[in-house]
N, C-alpha and C positions, 0 to 999 in steps of 0.2 A: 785842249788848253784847260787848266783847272782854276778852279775861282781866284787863288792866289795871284797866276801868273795875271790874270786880267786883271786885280786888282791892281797890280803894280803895272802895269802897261801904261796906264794913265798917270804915270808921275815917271815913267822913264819915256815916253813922247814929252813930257813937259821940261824937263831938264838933263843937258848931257853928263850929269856927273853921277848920275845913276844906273849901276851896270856893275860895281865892283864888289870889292868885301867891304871898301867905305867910301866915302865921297872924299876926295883930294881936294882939299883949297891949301893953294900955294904949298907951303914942307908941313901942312896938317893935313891929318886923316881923319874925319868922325864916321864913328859906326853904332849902330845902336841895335842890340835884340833884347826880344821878349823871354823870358824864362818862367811859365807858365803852370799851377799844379794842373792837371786833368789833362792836359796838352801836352807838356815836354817829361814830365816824372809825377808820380804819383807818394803823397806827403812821406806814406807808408814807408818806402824808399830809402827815402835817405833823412839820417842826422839835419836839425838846422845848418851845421859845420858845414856839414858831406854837399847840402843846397845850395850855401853860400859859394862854396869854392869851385863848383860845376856851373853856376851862373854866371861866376866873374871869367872863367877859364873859355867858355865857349863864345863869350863877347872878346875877350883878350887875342880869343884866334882870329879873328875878322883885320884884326890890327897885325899881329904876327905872319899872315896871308900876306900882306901890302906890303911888306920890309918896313914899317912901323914901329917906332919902340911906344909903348902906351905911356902916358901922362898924368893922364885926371880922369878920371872916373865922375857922373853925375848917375842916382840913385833913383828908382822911380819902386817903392815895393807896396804892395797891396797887403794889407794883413789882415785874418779873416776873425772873425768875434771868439773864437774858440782857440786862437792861440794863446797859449802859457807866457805869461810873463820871462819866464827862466829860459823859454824857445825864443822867443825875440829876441832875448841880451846874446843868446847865441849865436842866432843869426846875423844878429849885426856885427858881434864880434869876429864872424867867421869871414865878413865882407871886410872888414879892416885890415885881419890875417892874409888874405887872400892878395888884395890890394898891394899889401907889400909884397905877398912873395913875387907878385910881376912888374913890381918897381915901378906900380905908378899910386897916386893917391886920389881919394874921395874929396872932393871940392864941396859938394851939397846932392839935392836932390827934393825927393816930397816925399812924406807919406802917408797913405789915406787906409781903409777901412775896406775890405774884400772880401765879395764871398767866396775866395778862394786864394793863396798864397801866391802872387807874383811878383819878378822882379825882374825890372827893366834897366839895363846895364847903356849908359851913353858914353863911350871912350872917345877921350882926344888923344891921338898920337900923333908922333911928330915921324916924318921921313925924307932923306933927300933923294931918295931915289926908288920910288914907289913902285912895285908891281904889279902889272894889270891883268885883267881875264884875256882885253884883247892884247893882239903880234904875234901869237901862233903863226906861222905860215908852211904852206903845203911844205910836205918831207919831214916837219919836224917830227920829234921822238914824245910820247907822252908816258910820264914814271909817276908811281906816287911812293910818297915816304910810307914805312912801319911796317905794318901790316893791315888788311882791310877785310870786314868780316866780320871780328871780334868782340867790338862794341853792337854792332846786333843781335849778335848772339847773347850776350850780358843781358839783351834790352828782351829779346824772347823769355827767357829764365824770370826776369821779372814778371813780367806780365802774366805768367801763370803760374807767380805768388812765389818763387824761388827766391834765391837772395843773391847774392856776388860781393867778392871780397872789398874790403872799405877801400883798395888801390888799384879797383880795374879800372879799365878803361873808362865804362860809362860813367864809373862814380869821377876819374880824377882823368882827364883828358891829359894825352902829354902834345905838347908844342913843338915844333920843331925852329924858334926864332933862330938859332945862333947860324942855321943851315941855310934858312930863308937868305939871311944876311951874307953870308958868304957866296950861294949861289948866283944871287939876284943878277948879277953884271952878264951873267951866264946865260941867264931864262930869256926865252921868248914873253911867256905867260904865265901864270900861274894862278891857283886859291887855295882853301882849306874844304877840306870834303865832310859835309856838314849832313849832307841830306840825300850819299850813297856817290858812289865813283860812277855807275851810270847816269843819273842823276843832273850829277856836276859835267859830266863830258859833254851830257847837251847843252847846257851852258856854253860852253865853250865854245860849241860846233855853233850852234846858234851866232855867237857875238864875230864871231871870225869865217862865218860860209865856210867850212869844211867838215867834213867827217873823216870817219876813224879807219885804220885796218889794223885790226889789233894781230898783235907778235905770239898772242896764249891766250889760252881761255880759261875767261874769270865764268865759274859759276853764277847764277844769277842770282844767289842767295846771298855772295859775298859782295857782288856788282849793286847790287841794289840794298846792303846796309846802310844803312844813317848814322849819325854822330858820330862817325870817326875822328874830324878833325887833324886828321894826315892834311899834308899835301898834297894836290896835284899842280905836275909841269909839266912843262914842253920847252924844247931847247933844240936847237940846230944838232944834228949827228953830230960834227966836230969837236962839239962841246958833251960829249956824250963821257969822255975817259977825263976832264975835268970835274963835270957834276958826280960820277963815281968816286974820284978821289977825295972831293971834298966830304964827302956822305961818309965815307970812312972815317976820315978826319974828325967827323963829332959824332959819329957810331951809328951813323941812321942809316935801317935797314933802308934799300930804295930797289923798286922791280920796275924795271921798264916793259912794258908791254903793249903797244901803240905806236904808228904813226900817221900825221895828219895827212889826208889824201884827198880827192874833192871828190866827195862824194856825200850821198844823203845819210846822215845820222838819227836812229829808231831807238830811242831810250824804253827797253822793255820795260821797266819797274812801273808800277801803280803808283800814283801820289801819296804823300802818306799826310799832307797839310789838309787841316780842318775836317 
């Protein structure tokens, strides 16, 4: 177990609303993440623009996960003594930009002084019919949307000083709400793959006592990328020629490769937090 998982151990023994992509109170969703320089992107990277819209887009998935439409956004950004005036106006205008493109808006927030650029995204959305990590149950089928892989790949290329197009993956995440939405009546479980499809399945195997028999094999270079922000579900077989038609329906690739079985679940990937 890694420092992370312990740390949060002690606030999900404290309250049961801790376990998903946000906390449910009654048809509200809150989620909240960090978007971090030296942690999640490095400044070099990306545009204020390119930072703003990969901030707001990887907080909007945790809402987009839950069959959630987002709402309000509250702001938390650090700004370090050596930003330009003309990078801030940018930034902020890039958080405005962004805000609208996912139909929800900026209510307030804080901001202080950093020795490094971050920014801390609080979404309220609203849902009447929320999607959880748990209801997996034995037999079901486990698929994720897109493709997976791709975004670490981008994320390697960087890190040894490369660059990647201003509409990849990493820089501009795509969503898949309108599918979440349609599907949802469908799913057993689901979330969004944030931190690698290996990753995410112990999750899952975790919160629901089952593991995996996978249908094909995923490399573990692709199993264990991060920030994808795809899907992952699980659904009864029955519902297996339903979730395919609708995935068509709004163009989204989806591979099924899994079913839940009871048995123990061994997430090969290395932690990549802290």
């Amino acid at each position: 177990m890694d420092t992370e998982t312990h740390f949060i151990a002690v606030f999900s023994n404290a309250s049961s609303r801790i376990g998903d992509d946000g906390a449910v109170m009654g048809r509200q969703v809150f989620s909240k993440d960090a978007f971090v320089e030296g942690t999640h992107f490095l400044r070099r990277w990306l545009t204020p623009e390119q930072t703003a819209y990969r901030a707001m887009a990887v907080n909007i998935s945790d809402a987009v996960a839950m069959n959630a439409v987002p709402k309000w956004v509250l702001l938390a950004v650090g700004l370090p003594a050596d930003y330009a005036p003309s990078e801030a106006r940018e930034l902020a205008g890039g958080l405005v930009e962004a805000a609208k493109a996912f139909g929800c808006e900026i209510i307030g927030g804080d901001t202080v002084r950093s020795s490094r650029l971050t920014i801390t995204v609080t979404v309220v959305s609203e849902t009447k019919r929320p999607l959880r990590r748990t209801g997996m149950r034995e037999g079901d089928l486990l698929a994720y949307t897109g493709s997976v892989g791709r975004a670490g790949r981008e994320l390697r290329y960087l890190l040894a000083g490369g660059r990647v197009h201003a509409r990849s993956r990493f820089v501009r995440p795509v969503l898949r709400g309108d599918f979440v939405r349609d599907a949802t009546p469908a799913l057993s479980a689901g979330m969004d793959i944030s931190d690698g499809l290996y990753t995410d399945l112990q999750r899952l195997s975790e919160l629901n006592r089952l593991g995996f028999r996978f249908l094909k094999p995923l490399p573990k270079n692709v199993g264990c990328s991060g920030e994808e922000y795809e899907m992952l579900i699980a659904f009864a077989p029955r519902q297996r020629r339903r979730i395919e038609r609708l995935a068509r329906r709004r163009r989204v690739p989806l591979t099924v490769f899994a079913r839940a079985v009871r048995r123990r679940y061994r997430n090969p990937c290395k932690s990549h937090h802290f």
